[in-house]
ROVEXKE-799467 format. One line per 4 residues: number of its first residue (from 0); their letters; for each residue x, y, z of C-alpha. Coordinates in Angstrom, 3 decimals, padded with zeros to 6 digits. Layout:
// residues N
NUM	A	X/Y/Z; ... $
//
This chain:
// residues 282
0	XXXX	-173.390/080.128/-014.548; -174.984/080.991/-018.316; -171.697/081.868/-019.806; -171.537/083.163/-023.912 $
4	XXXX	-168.280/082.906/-025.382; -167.941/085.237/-028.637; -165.437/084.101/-030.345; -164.118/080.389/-030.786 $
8	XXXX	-160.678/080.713/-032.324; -157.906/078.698/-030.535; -158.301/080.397/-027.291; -162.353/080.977/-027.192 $
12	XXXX	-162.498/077.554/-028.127; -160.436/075.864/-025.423; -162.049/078.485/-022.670; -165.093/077.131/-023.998 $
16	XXXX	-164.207/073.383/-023.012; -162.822/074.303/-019.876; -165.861/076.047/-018.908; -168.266/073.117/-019.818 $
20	XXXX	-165.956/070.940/-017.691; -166.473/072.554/-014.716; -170.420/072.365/-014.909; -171.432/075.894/-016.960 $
24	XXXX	-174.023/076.811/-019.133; -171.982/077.556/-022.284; -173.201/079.313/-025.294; -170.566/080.314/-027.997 $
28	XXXX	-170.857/081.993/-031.347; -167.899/082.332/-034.377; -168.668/084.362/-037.187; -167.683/081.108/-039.116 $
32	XXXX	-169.853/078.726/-037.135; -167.854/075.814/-038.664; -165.052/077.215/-036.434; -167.760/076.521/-033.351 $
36	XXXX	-169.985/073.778/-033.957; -167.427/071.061/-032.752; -167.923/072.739/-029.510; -171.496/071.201/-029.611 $
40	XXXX	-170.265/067.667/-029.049; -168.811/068.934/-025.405; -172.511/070.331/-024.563; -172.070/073.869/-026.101 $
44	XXXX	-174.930/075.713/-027.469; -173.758/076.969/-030.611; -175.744/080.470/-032.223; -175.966/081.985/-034.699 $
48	XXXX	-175.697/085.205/-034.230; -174.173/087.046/-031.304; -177.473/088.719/-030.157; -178.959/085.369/-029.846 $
52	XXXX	-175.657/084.334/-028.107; -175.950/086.919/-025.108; -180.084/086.734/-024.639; -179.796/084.561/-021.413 $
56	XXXX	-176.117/085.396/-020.538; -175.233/085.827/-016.706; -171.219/085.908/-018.377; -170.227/087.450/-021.872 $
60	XXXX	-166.723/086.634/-022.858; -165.250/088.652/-025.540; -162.779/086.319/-027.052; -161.273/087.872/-030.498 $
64	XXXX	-158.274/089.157/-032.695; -158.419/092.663/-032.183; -160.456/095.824/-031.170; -162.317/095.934/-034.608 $
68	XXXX	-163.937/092.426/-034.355; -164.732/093.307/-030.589; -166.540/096.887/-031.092; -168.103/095.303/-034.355 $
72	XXXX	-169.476/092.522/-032.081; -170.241/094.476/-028.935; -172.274/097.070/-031.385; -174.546/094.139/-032.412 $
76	XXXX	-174.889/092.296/-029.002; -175.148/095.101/-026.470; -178.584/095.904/-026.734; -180.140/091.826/-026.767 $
80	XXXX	-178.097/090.894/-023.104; -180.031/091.266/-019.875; -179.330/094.398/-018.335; -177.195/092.710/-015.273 $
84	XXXX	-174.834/090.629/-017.744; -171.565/091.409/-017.123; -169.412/091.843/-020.248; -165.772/090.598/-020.150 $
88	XXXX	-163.009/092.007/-022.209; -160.607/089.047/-023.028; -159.572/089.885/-025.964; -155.820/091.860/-026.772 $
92	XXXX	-156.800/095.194/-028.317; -154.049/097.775/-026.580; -154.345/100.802/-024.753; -156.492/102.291/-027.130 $
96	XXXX	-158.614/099.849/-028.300; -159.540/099.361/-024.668; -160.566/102.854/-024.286; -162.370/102.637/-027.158 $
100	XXXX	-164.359/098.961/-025.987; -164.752/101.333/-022.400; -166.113/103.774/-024.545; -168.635/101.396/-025.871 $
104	XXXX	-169.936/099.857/-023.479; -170.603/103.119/-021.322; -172.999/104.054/-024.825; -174.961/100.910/-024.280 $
108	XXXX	-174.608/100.858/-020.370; -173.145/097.678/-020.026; -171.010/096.194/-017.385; -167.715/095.847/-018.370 $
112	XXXX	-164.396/094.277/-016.662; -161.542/093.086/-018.435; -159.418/089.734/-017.654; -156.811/089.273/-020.010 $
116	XXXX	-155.590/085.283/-020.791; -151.896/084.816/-020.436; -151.346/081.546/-022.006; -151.876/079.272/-025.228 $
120	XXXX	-154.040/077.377/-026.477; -153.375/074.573/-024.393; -153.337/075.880/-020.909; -156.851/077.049/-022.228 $
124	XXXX	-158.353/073.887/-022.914; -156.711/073.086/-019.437; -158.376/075.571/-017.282; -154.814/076.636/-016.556 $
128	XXXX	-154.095/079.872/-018.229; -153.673/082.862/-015.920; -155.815/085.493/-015.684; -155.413/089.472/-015.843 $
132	XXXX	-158.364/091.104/-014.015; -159.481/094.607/-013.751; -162.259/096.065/-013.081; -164.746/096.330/-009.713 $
136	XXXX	-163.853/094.103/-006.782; -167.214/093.223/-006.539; -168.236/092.233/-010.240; -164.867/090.386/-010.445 $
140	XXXX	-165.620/088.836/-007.207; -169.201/087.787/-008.969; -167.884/086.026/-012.164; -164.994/084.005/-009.462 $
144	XXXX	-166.192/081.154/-010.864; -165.866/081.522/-014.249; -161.908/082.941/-013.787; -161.452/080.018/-011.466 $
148	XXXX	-162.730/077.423/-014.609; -160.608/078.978/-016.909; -157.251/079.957/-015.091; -154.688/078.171/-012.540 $
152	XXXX	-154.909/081.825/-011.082; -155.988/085.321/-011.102; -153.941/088.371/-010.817; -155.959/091.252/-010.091 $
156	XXXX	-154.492/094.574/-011.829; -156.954/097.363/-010.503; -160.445/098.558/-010.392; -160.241/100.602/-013.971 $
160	XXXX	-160.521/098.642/-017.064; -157.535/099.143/-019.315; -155.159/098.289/-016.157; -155.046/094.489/-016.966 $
164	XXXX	-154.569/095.345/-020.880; -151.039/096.930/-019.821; -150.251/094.458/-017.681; -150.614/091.901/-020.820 $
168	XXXX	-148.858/094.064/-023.004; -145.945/094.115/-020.444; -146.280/090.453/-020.498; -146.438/089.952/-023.978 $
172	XXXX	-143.689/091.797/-024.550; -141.485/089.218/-022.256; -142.829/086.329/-023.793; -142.017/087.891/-027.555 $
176	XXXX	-138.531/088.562/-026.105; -137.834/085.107/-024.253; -138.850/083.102/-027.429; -137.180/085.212/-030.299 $
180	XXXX	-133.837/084.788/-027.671; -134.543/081.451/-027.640; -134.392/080.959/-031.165; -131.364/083.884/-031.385 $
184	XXXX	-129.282/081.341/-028.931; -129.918/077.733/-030.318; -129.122/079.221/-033.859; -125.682/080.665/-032.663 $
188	XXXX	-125.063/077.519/-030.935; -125.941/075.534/-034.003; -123.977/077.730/-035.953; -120.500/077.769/-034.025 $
192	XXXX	-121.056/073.882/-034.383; -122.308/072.436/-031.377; -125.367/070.749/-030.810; -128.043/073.014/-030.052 $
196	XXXX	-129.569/071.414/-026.991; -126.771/071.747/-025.279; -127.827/075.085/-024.801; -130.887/074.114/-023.117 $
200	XXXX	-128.438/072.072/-020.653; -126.773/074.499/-019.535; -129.329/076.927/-018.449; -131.364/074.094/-016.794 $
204	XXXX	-131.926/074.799/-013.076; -129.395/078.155/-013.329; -131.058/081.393/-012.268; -131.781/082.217/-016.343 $
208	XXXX	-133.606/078.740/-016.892; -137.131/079.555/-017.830; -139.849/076.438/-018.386; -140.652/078.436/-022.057 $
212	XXXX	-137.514/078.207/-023.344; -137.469/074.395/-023.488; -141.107/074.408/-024.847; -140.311/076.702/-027.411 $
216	XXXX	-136.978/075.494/-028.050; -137.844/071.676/-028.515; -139.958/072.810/-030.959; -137.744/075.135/-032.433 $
220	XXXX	-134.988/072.298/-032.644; -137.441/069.841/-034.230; -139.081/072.254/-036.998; -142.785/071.191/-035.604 $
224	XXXX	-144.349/074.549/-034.974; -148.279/073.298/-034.072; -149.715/076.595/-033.274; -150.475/077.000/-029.670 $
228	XXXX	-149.946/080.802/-030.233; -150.171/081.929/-033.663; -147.049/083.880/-034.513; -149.255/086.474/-035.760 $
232	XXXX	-151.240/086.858/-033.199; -148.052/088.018/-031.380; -146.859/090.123/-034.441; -149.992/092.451/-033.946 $
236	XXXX	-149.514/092.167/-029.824; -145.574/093.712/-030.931; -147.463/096.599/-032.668; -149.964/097.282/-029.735 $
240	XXXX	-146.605/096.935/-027.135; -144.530/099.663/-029.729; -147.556/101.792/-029.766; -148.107/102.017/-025.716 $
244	XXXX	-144.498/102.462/-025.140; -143.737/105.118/-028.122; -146.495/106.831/-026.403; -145.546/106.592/-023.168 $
248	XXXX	-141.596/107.779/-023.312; -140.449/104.179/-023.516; -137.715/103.165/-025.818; -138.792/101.071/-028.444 $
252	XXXX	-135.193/099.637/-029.806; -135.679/096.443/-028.631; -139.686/096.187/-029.766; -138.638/097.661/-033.494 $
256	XXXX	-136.235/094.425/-033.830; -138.392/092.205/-032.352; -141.096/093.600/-034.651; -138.575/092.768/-037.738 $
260	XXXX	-137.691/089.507/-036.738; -141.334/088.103/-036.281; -142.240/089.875/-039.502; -139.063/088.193/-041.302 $
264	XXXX	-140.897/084.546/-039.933; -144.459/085.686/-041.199; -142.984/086.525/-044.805; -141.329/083.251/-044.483 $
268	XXXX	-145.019/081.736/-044.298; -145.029/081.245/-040.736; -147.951/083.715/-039.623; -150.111/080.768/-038.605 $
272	XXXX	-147.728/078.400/-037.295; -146.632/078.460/-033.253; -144.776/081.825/-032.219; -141.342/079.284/-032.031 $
276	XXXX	-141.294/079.447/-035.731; -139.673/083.030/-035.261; -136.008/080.452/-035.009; -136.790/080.491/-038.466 $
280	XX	-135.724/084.074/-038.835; -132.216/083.608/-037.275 $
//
């Protein structure tokens, strides 16, 4: 399929090598094209704008930070796609910022489904992130084979776009726990003067093991934290999470700490290093 991928940061750019390995006709764009030209050596056309992106797109994937950069780019691209493109909202933007992208597209009467990556950067360049879906059976059934080049497996959420951004911000919001835990444990452990790992040991194979806390937590014990995902990136997921639940009659005591503890990392000078750096903060 003629797939455009808007947006090439660590995720938009490993989608964008796992859909040239399985045989599509890729397009990106970056709004700094330095950030997407490397893409060109896997057999990416690289534009430079995103209306010239989208002109011949069957697929438009909206991969980027937050609901401003994807309204900002949606208002400049609706109007140059073909009329049967169908637009799909990848990016994190919360509850509102989805209503707001559904809002948009109805004004420009583009077709619009959402699947949500849950995953890093390298289960992206893998093809193996899994996907949040929502939107039409039938136009998610259509772009099949772009879900199936880009995730291990899709989880279907509902017909109504906005459906599959809760189910990442319930997801999100287990992943920020699990890996600030993580860190909360191996520094206790360190602490009360044991060796850290042992930890990991212990819950290996029990009924509380979990494969992320041994990722995160061999980085965490080294003090290598290559961004796979930015712990940024999850700071302003923490906000969106706080914001859906406050609204929603949720209790946000565990969110407001977690909020404070990634924060404590970022003005540590962590922001851009791997979410594990948030050990730092213990």
């Amino acid at each position: 399929m003629r797939v455009t991928v808007l947006g090439t940061g660590a995720m938009g750019a490993g989608v964008a090598q796992s859909l040239l390995r399985e045989g599509h006709d890729v397009t990106v764009w970056n709004r700094s094209r330095a950030r997407a030209e490397p893409l060109a050596e896997h057999g990416a056309t690289v534009a430079d704008d995103p209306g010239s992106a989208v002109a011949e797109a069957e697929v438009v994937l909206l991969t980027l930070f937050d609901a401003d950069a994807v309204v900002d780019v949606l208002e400049q691209a609706a109007g140059d796609a073909p009329t049967d493109t169908v637009w799909v909202q990848a990016s994190t933007v919360g509850v509102e910022g989805s209503d707001t992208v559904v809002q948009i597209a109805a004004k420009y009467g583009v077709t619009l489904v959402e699947a949500m990556m849950l995953g890093t950067k390298t289960p992206a360049e893998q093809g193996k992130l899994t996907m949040l879906a929502a939107g039409p059976s039938a136009t998610l059934d259509a772009i099949d084979p772009v879900l199936d080049a880009i995730g291990a497996k899709t989880v279907r959420a509902g017909e109504r776009v906005g459906e599959a951004t809760a189910l990442k911000l319930a997801a999100n919001a287990w992943i920020a726990s699990i890996t600030a835990a993580t860190g909360q444990s191996l520094a206790i452990a360190r602490a009360l003067g044991i060796d850290p790992s042992l930890f990991l040991q212990a819950i290996e194979g029990s009924a509380s093991d979990s494969a992320y806390a041994h990722t995160k937590g061999a980085s965490m014990m080294s003090g290598e934290f290559p961004a796979q995902f930015a712990l940024d990136g999850l700071r302003k997921d923490i906000g969106l999470i706080t914001d859906a639940a406050r609204a929603n009659g949720v209790s946000t005591t565990l969110l407001d700490a977690l909020g404070r503890v990634y924060a404590d990392a970022s003005a540590a000078g962590h922001g851009k290093d791997d979410i594990a750096a948030v050990s730092t903060a213990f």
